[in-house]
PABAKOL-992859 format. One record per residue (C-alpha): x, y, z. Coordinates in steps of 0.1 Angstrom, whole numbers, plus 5000, padded with zeros to 4 digits. Example, Ala and Ser with C-alpha at 12.3 -4.5 7.8 and 13.67 -1.06 7.14 Angstrom:
512349555078/513749895071/
This chain:
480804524050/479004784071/480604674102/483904714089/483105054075/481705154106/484605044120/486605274099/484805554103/485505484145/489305484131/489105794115/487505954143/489805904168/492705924145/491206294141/490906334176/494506274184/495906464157/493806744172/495206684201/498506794195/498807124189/501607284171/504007514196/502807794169/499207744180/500507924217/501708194197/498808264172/496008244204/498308514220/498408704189/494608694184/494208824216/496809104217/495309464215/495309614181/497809864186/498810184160/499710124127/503010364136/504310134161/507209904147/507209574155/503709574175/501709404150/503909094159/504809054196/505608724199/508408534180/509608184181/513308074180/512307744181/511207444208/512507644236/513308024231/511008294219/511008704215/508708904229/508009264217/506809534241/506009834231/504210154238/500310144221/501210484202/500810714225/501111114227/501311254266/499711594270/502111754294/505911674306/506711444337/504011224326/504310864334/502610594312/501910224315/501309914300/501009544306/501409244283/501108884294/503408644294/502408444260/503308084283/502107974315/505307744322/508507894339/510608054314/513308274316/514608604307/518308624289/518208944270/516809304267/517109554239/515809914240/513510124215/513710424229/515410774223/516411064252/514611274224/510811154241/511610894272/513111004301/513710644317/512010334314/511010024336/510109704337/508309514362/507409194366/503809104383/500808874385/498409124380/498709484365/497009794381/494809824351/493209604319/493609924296/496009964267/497710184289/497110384317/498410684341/501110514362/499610734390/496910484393/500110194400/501910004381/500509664396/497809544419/500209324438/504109324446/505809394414/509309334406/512009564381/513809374366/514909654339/515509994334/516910224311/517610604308/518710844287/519910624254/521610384274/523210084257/521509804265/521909554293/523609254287/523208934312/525908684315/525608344298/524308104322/521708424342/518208474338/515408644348/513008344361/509208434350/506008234349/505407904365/505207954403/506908254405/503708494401/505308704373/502208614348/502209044332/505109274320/504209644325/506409904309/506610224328/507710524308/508810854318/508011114294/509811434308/509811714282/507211664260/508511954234/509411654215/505311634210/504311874190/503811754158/501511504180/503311184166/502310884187/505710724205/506310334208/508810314231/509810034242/512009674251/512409374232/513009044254/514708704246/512908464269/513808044268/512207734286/515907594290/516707634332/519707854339/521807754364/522208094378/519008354381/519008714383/517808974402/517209334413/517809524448/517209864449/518910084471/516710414479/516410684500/512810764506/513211094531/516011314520/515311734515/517911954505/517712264518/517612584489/521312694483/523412444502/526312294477/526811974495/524011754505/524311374512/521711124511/523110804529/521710424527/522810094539/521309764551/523009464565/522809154544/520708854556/520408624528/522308334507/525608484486/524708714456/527008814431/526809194419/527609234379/526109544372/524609874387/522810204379/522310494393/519210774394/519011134405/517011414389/518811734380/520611824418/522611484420/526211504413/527311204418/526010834430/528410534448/527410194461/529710014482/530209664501/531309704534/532709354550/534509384585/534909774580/536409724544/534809924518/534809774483/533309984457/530609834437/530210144413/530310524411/528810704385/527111094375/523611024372/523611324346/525411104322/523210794304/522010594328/522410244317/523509944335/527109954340/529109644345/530809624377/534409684369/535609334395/532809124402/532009104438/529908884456/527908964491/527708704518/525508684552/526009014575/527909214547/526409554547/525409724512/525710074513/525110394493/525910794493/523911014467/525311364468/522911654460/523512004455/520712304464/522512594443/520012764423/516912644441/515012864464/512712614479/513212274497/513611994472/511811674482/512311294475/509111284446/508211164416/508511474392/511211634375/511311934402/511211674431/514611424435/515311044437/518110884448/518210554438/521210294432/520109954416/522109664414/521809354391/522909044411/522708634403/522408394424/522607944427/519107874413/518207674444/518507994468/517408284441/515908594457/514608794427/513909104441/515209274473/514909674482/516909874511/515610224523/516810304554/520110354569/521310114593/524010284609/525010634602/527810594622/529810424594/529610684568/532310864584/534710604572/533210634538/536210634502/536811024500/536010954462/532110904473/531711284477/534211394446/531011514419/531811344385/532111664361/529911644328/530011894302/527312174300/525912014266/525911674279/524111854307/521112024285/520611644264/520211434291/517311644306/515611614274/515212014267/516212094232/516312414213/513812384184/514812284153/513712374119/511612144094/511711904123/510911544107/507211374119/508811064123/512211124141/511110944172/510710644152/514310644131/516210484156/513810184155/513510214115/517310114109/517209854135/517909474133/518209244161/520308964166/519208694192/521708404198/519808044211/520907854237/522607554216/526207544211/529207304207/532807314207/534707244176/538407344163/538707614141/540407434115/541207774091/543207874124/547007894112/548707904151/548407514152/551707554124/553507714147/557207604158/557407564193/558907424226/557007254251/553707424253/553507504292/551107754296/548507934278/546908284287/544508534272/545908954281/543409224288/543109264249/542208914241/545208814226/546808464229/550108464249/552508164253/554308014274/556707744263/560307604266/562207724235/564807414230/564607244265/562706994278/561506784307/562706434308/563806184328/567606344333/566406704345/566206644382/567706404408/565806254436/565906594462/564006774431/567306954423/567807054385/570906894369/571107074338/572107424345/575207374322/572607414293/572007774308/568407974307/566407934275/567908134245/564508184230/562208424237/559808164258/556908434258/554808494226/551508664220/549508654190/546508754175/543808534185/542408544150/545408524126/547908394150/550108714141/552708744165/552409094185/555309044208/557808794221/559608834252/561308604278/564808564268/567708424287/564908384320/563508064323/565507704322/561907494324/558807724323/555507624335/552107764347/551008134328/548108384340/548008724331/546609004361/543309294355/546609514348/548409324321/551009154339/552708804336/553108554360/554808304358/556407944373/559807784367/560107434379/563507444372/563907764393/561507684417/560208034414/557708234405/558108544384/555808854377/556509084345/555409354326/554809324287/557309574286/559609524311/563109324308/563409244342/560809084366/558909334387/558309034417/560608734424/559108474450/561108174457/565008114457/566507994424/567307654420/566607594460/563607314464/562007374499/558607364520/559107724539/557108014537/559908184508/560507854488/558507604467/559407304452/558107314414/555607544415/552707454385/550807754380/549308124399/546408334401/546008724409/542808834424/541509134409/539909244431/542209214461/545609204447/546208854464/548308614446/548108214450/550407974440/550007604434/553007454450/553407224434/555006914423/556806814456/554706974476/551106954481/549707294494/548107644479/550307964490/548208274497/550408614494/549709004497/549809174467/553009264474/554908934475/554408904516/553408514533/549608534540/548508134541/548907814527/546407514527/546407134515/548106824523/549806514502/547106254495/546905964521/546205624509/543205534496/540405774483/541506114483/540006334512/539006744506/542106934510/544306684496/547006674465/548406484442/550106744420/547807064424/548607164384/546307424374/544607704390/541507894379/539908204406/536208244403/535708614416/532008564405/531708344435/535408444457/536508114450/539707894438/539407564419/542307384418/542907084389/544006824416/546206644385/546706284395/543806284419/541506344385/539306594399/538506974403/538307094441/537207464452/538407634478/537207984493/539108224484/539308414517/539808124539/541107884523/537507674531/536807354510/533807434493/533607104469/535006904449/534206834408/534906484392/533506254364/534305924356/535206024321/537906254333/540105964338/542505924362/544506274353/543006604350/545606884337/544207174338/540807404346/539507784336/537107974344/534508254319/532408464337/529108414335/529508014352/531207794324/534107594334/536907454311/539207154313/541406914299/542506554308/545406324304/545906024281/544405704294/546405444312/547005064289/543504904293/541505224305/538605384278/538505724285/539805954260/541806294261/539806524256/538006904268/535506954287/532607244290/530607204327/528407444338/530107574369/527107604393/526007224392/529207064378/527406924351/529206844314/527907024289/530006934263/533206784252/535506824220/538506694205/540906854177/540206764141/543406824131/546406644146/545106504177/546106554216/549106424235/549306564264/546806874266/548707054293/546407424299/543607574289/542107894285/538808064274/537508354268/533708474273/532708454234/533208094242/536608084219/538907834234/543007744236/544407394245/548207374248/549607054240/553206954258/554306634236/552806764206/554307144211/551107264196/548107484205/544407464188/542107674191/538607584196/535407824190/531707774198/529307674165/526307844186/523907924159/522908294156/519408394138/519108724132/515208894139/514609194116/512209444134/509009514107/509709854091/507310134081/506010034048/505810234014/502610293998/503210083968/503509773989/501009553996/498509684014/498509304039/501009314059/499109054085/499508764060/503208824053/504208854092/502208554093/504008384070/506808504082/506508374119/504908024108/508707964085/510508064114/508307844139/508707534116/511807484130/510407474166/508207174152/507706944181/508806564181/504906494192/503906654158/506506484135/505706134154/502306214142/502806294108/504805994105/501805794116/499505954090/500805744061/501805414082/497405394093/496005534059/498305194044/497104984070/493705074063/494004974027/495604644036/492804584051/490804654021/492304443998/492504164025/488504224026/488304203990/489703873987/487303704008/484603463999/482203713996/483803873966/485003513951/488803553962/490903273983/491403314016/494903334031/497203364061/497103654084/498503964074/502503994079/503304354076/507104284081/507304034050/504504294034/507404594033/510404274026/508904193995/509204523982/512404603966/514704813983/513204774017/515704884046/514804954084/517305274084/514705494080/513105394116/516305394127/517205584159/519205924141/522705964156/522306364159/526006414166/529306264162/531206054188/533706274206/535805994213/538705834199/540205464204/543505474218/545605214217/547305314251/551005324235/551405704240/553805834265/552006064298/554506204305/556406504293/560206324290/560806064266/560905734286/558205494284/555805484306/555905274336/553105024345/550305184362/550905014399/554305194396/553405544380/555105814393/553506144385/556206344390/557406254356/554306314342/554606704335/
């Protein structure tokens, strides 16, 4: 008996030991609280830093310890480690701050901070070694928004181990009932990789005077580019009180694309770039600040003080994960020469009104019975929403549109506004009678379409805004809508492509001849769908069904290019067609994918050249792939054709992340079910249109992403309880429990399987000679739990944690867009197939 309670005991031990050993994801989070400086009891949200979203995503408070500068143009600092030591990633940033007390804030990203203090003069540094910004924020400035799929990479190897907050106090009038200030940002960080990672480059010029008195002073900067692509989404600017106004350009072969212009006397946020340009190898950044002397009587340095200037122009760029650079800085001027050729609109000041004028500088007429705690309102009423990284598609089944009466659903489209527009074939159709073997249309005695073939709705309630399109089209086709609003459209019948204006009865731009098929530089031969660049103006046209190419024209209708060939035998080559259907431009990245239909693949092309870049194809896209788009921000959106008799994969839509290719997700309709899903379209909140052909339908599709809102710890009454520790505690472990990891649950599922074990065992001891029972067999622990009524294994049964996107098919279902049967696969002919 003492050996075998001994040999318990040696159980128990190391059972203990291994419980011990896995430690609960909270555990990170309470040893970083623990160690956190106390801060003041007037800071909101300090007492609780750190917040977990779950296994992978987390919120991190930073504030300002309660501070109270002593005199204006004071800068402050403070650091706060990054609560992980594995590479995470910033997603989101909100500000706490008012123009009231802060003059600008920033945040950099080091390994070591230039002091262990609470906080610190900033003259003293902000860091001990290279630091990074990768934030900033003046003058109640919205905050900055990253697009889905970019982060800020931290931790791990890149030597971003501290966050220090920089903050500008400028007019400290706002001081003088000596309230302590808590200024600050509030980050969204996750473990989950981004494909695309964000930086900062900082265009500065670091030797600028301007003379007393002189109205127009320019300080010019520009650098040549030497690095992998980068791809510019948003900019600031920042002068002091003589800048007018701030523009960064890109300048590629002596063409000067504006990246943004802005007064630095209005807030200065992060603006979005209004067309999203990328820079490539040798480009050349530049910028202008333009200064002005009047009313200054001495020289006016590049400094650090309100008195002194800055002219800075910072751009927030992403970049493929495998080439990031997150930091890069430009303060010289490469070659003054060019500025001559500079946009007039670079040296036109941006007028702002006088009162906009006396806010942003922070100097305020005093006010009566001024309240202690004004500086802290804005952060009193404020709630938070952070959105995790999980989501899925799924139909919106309460969306009405799918009871529509329609033709042929052709083309889908979303306008400037968001709303849903149609393109479909009223009462004709596509069969096997419409053309003869030269691709000419045989029905024109039927006459153009009597409906109006153009329809947008409300994207919510499907209410229809506006029909157009009457007595135009005979067989309509591809739909994409231009930055300005425009339609354009292709006719297969026609073999033309059209552009329109929402309120226009006739076409604005023609390309093509009617009901001529050709090959030439003004013809096409069933043209599927176009794109507009927006930044450029250049249209492209997939061309088509009889022909195998991409047509490049200006933006006014003239030949540029064309590239792409008809697919030789065997394994299709880059550059090669078999019904280029769909089109989708990427201006993130300048380039064109192309849904190479009966090829069952994606290719990209760049846009400029023409270049193939690469190609996209899975096995479960089948052997068809209809049609692609493109959201900003790197998601890419398709749809594939019914299988062939004998073949498994299913029709269905596909999410990939654009960068690696990679399916993220797929998703089917729950009501009805697809035909012949012919386009696609999405917008950036992830909500998603399919347009079905054969079943003259279109679902809509939306994200199930999972929001949890945060609310920030407000200043507390006095009849409260007097422990607010133990609720935020409380608090942060019920909203960790659902970041339990699979380690921990394993464990606690062991816990009752060994303490029954050990009893077995016990009673199996019992019954031995020594205590008088009969000895038996060995101890079957199968037939033990078998004998016990209601025993089933589906409890330690692998979970199924989502449903099967798949349906069977029985292959009956027609391809193709007429209504003849489909032909056996070894005599297919795609051109049916519309």
């Amino acid at each position: 008996m003492a050996s075998f309670v001994n040999n318990l005991l040696i159980l128990f031990i190391v059972f203990q030991n291994i419980c011990l050993g896995f430690r609960s994801p909270l555990s990170v989070f309470k040893r970083y609280r623990d160690t956190t400086r106390s801060l003041s009891s007037e800071c909101l949200g300090s007492d609780r830093p750190v917040i977990s979203l779950g296994l992978s995503d987390f919120v991190l408070d930073i504030r300002m310890p309660g501070v109270t500068p002593k005199q204006s143009d004071t800068y402050l600092c403070m650091s706060v480690p990054l609560p992980v030591d594995d590479e995470a990633y910033v997603v989101d940033f909100k500000p706490h701050a008012s123009m009231d007390i802060v003059h600008h804030m920033l945040l950099f990203g080091c390994n070591e901070p230039s002091s262990t203090e609470n906080y610190w003069d900033c003259d003293e540094g902000t860091c001990k070694d290279k630091s990074n910004i990768l934030y900033a924020w003046a003058r109640n400035a919205p905050p900055t928004r990253l697009p889905k799929g970019v982060g800020f990479r931290v931790g791990g190897e890149t030597g971003v181990r501290f966050f220090v907050l920089q903050v500008h106090y400028g007019d400290i009038s706002a001081f003088r009932d000596k309230h302590k200030d808590c200024s600050g940002v509030t980050l969204h960080l996750t473990h989950q990789k981004q494909p695309l990672i964000a930086g900062m480059y900082l265009m500065m010029s670091a030797n600028t005077v301007i003379p007393p008195g002189k109205k127009v002073v320019d300080a010019d900067i520009a650098c040549h580019y030497k690095r992998f692509p980068m791809h510019l989404f948003a900019y600031r600017v920042h002068t002091h009180r003589l800048g007018k106004v701030v523009s960064g350009y890109r300048v590629r072969n002596g063409q000067w694309t504006l990246i943004g212009r802005q007064s630095p006397q209005l807030p200065q946020a992060f603006y979005p770039v209004e067309h999203p340009i990328d820079v490539s190898y040798d480009d050349i950044l530049a910028a202008r600040c333009v200064f002005s002397g009047e009313g200054r009587t001495t020289e006016t340095h590049i400094g650090g003080t309100a008195n002194d200037e800055m002219c800075n122009f910072y751009i927030m760029y992403y970049m493929e994960a495998k080439h990031a650079v997150s930091y890069m800085t430009c303060t010289q001027n490469a070659n003054p020469e060019m500025f001559r050729n500079i946009p007039q609109e670079a040296n036109i000041p941006i007028p702002v009104k006088s009162d906009m004028l006396k806010m942003t500088h922070g100097h305020h007429e005093e006010t009566k019975d001024t309240d202690k705690s004004s500086s802290l309102q804005q952060a009193k009423n404020e709630e938070e929403e952070i959105l995790d990284q999980y989501f899925h598609i799924e139909e919106a089944v309460e969306w009405p549109g799918l009871d529509l009466k329609l033709g042929q659903v052709s083309g889908l489209a979303l306008d400037p506004e968001n709303n849903l527009v149609i393109f479909h074939r009223g009462d004709h159709v596509w069969d096997e009678n419409s053309f003869d073997s030269k691709f000419v249309y045989q029905q024109r005695g039927l006459g153009p379409i009597e409906q109006n073939t153009i329809l947008v709705l409300n994207p919510s309630n499907a209410k229809l805004l506006l029909s157009m399109g009457k007595s135009l089209f005979y067989l309509p086709h591809g739909l994409s809508i231009d930055k300005n609003g425009n339609y354009w459209v292709t006719d297969v019948a026609l073999h033309q492509v059209f552009k329109l204006g929402a309120d226009d009865k006739k076409p604005l731009l023609i390309l093509g001849v009617a009901l001529q098929p050709g090959s030439g530089k003004n013809h096409f031969c069933q043209p599927t769908d176009v794109a507009v660049d927006p930044i450029t103006g250049s249209i492209y046209v997939s061309d088509g069904y009889c022909n195998s190419r991409i047509v490049q024209f200006s933006p006014n209708g003239l030949y540029v290019m064309q590239w792409g060939e008809e697919t030789s035998s065997g394994r299709a080559r880059p550059g090669q067609f078999h019904i280029p259907h769909s089109l989708a431009l990427i201006p993130d990245f300048s380039q064109l994918c192309v849904a190479d239909r009966e090829n069952g693949r994606i290719q990209c092309f760049r846009l400029e050249t023409g270049e193939f870049i690469r190609e996209i194809k899975h096995k479960s896209f089948g052997r068809e792939l209809f049609a692609v788009s493109y959201v900003p921000g790197g998601l890419l959106f398709a749809v594939n054709g019914m299988p062939y008799p004998g073949e498994a994969e299913p029709v269905q839509g596909f999410v990939m992340n654009f960068s690696t290719g990679e399916i993220i997700d797929t998703f089917i309709p729950l009501r009805k079910r697809f035909e012949m899903p012919h386009d696609v379209v999405a917008s950036e909140d992830k909500t998603v249109f399919v347009g079905d052909v054969h079943a003259r339908a279109v679902w809509k599709f939306a994200s199930t992403e999972e929001s949890e809102t945060i609310v920030e710890a407000r200043l507390k009454n006095n009849s409260e309880s007097t422990d607010p520790v133990k609720k935020q505690e409380k608090h942060l472990v019920q909203r960790a429990s659902t970041g339990v990891s699979f380690v921990l649950i394993t464990t606690l599922l062991i816990i009752p399987v060994v303490v029954l074990l050990t009893i077995l065992v016990f009673i199996r001891w019992r019954k031995t000679p020594v205590y008088g029972g009969k000895g038996g067999g060995g101890l079957n622990l199968g037939n033990f739990f078998a004998s016990h009524k209601g025993y089933s294994r589906k409890g330690f049964d692998r979970l199924s944690t989502e449903g099967s996107d798949q349906e069977k098919d029985d292959g009956t279902d027609s391809e193709e867009e007429c209504s003849a049967p489909p032909p056996p696969p070894a005599l297919h002919h795609p051109q049916m197939s519309r």
